[in-house]
Wavefront OBJ file of the C-alpha trace (Angstrom):
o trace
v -6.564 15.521 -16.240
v -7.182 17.343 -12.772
v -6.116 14.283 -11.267
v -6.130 14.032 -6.861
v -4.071 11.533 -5.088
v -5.085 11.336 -1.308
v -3.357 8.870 0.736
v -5.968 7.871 3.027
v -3.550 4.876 4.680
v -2.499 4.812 8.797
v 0.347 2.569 9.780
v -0.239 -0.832 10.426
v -3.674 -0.343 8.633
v -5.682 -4.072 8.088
v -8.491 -4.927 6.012
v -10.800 -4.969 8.916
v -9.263 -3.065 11.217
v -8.608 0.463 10.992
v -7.667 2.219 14.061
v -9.232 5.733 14.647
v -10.214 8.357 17.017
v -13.813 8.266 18.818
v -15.510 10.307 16.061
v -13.442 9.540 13.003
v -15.863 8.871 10.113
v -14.885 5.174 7.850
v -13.121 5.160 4.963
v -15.922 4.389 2.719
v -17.134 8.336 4.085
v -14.000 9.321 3.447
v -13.648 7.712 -0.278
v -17.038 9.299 -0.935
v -16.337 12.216 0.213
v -13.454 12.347 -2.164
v -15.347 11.230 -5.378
v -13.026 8.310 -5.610
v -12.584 6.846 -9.186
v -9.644 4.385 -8.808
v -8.688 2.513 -5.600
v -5.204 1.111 -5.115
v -5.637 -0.880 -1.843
v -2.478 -1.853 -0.704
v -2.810 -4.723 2.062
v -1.304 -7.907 3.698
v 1.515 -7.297 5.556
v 0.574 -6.602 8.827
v -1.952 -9.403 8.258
v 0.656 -11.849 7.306
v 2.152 -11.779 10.893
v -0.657 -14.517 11.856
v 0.995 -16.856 9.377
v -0.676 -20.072 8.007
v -3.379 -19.830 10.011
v -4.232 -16.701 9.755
v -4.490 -16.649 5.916
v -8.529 -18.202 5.964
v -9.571 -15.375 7.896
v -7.306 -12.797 5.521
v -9.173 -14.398 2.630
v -12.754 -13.838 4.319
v -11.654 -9.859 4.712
v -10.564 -9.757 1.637
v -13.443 -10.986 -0.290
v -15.809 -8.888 1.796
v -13.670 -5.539 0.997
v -13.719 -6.446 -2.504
v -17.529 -6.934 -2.690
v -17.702 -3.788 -0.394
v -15.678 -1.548 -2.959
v -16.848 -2.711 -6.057
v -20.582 -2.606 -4.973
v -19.809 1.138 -4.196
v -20.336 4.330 -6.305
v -18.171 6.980 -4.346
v -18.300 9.313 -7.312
v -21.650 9.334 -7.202
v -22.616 7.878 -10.418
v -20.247 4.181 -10.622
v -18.260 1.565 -9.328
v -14.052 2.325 -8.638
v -11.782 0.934 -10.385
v -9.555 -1.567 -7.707
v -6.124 -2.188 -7.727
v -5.032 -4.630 -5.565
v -0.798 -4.638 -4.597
v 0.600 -7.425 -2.641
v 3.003 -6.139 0.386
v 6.814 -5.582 -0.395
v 9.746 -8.152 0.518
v 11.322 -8.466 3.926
v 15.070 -7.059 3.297
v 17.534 -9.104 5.552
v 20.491 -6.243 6.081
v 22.281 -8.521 8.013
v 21.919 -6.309 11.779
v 22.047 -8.219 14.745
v 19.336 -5.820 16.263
v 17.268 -6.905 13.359
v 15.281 -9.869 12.290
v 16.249 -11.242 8.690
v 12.921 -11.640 7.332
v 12.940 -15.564 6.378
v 9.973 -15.857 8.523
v 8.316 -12.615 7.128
v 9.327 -13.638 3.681
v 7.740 -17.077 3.670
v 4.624 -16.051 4.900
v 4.141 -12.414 3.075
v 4.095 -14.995 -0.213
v 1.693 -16.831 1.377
v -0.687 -13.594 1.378
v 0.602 -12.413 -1.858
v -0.482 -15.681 -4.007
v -4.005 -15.439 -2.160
v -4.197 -11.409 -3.391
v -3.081 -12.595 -7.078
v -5.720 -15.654 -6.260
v -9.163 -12.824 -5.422
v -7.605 -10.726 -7.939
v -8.054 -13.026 -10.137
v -11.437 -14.095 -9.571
v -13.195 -10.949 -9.717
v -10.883 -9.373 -12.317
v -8.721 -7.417 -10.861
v -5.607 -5.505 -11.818
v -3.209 -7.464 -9.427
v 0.487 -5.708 -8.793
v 2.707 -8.074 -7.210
v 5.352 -6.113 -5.027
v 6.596 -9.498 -3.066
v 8.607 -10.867 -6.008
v 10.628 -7.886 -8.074
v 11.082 -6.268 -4.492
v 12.645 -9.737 -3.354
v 15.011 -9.783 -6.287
v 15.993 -5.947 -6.106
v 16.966 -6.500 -2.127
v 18.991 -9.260 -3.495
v 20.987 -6.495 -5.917
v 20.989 -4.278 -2.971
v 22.930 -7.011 -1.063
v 25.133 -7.668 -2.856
v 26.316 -3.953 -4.006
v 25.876 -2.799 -0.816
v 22.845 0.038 -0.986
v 19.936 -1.165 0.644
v 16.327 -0.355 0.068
v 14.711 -0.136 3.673
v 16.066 1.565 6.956
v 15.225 -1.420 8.879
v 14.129 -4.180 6.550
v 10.210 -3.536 6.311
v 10.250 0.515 5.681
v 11.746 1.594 2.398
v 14.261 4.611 2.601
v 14.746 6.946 -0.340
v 16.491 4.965 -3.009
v 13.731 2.097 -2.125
v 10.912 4.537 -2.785
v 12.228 5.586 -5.994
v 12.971 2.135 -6.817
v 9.365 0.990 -6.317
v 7.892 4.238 -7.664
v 9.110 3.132 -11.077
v 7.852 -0.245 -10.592
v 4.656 0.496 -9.809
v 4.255 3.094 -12.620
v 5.472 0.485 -14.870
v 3.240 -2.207 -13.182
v 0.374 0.252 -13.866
v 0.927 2.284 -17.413
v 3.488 -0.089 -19.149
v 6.848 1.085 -20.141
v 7.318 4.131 -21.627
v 10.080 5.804 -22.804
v 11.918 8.399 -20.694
v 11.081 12.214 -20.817
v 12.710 15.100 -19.035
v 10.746 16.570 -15.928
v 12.102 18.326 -12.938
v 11.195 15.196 -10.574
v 12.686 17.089 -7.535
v 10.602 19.817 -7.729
v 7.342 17.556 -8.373
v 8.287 15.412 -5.171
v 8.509 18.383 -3.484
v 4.791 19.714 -4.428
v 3.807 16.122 -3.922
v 5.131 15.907 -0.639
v 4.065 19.448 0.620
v 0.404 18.467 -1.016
v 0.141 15.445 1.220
v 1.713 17.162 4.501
v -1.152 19.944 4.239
v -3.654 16.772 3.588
v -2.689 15.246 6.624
v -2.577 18.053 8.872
v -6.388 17.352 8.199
v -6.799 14.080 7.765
v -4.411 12.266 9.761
v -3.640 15.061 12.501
v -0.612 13.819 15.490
v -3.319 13.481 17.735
v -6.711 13.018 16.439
v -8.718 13.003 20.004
v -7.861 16.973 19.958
v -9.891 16.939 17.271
v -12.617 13.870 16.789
v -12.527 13.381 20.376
v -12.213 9.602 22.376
l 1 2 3 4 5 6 7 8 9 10 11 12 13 14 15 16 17 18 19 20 21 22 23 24 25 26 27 28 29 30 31 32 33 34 35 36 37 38 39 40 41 42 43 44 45 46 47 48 49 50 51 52 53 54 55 56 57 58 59 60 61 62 63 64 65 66 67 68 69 70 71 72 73 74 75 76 77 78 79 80 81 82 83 84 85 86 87 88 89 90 91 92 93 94 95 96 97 98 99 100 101 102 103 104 105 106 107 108 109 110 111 112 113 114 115 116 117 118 119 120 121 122 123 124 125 126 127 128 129 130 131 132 133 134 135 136 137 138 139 140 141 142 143 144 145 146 147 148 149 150 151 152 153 154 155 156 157 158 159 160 161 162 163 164 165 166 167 168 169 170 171 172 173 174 175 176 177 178 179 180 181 182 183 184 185 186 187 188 189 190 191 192 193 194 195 196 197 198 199 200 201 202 203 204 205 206 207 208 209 210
């Protein structure tokens, strides 16, 4: 299918705010630039730090990139496809140097009923990450192998984890057929290392300038 994955995400990316070097073009360049057919937007947790209150304004955002994207034709010739996921579970590994994510938790499914909520308004494919995540952490409690490093930032066995999820979430369940996953991670990973030494260089001002 010649199919491209580019991971065009920074950390702590927001709906409306994206921060770049001086000269760094928008996403919407980028996407285009990329012939994008199918957009999975993954946002809401750094926004769900304003709580409550801040979920009228993450609502606002959201509608606006939803009308932005779908009014789009980065391929040139139609709309993307949008996939909206909902951020992951706050895992509480029990560290005093840690918070343990009851305060996260609550308001992360805040955010995630208002993504299923514009999801469902315009049509959208909504994955929700917020709930099965919550449920596997509670496994991983209780047998001892935690999914994050540090409660927020899945480690390997998380990724895998939610990789499978996701491809379930998106293609339905399928039955299971040998492949050398190692050595695809590995290409994957390599792929998106070169990619970023582009995209997303250390220091971007070396290159964009500001």
């Amino acid at each position: 299918l010649e199919l491209v994955v580019r991971d065009l995400g920074w950390s702590a990316d927001e709906l409306m705010l994206r921060p770049r070097s001086k000269d760094f073009k928008d996403h919407g360049h980028t996407l285009a630039d990329h012939k994008a057919d199918v957009i999975l937007a993954f946002f809401g947790f750094n926004e769900s730090f304003a709580g409550p209150k801040g979920l009228p304004k993450f609502e606002d955002d959201l509608e606006a990139f939803i009308q932005e994207t779908l009014s789009a034709k980065y391929n040139g010739h139609s709309a993307p496809q949008l996939v909206l996921f909902s951020p992951i579970a706050h895992e509480n590994l029990h560290s005093r140097y840690l918070p343990d994510g009851d305060v996260n938790n609550r308001n992360i499914e805040l955010y995630t009923a208002s993504m299923a909520k514009a999801a469902a308004k315009h049509g959208l494919l909504f994955v929700d990450l917020f709930a099965p995540t919550r449920q596997q952490m509670a496994v991983a409690e209780r047998n001892g192998k935690p999914l994050t490093i540090n409660g927020v930032h899945l480690n390997e066995h998380g990724d895998r984890m939610l990789a499978q999820f996701i491809d379930g979430a998106l293609f339905g369940q399928r039955s299971k057929h040998e492949a050398d996953f190692e050595k695809l991670r590995a290409a994957v990973n390599e792929k998106n290392r070169q990619f970023f030494y582009d995209y997303r260089a250390v220091n971007g001002a070396y290159i964009y300038g500001g």
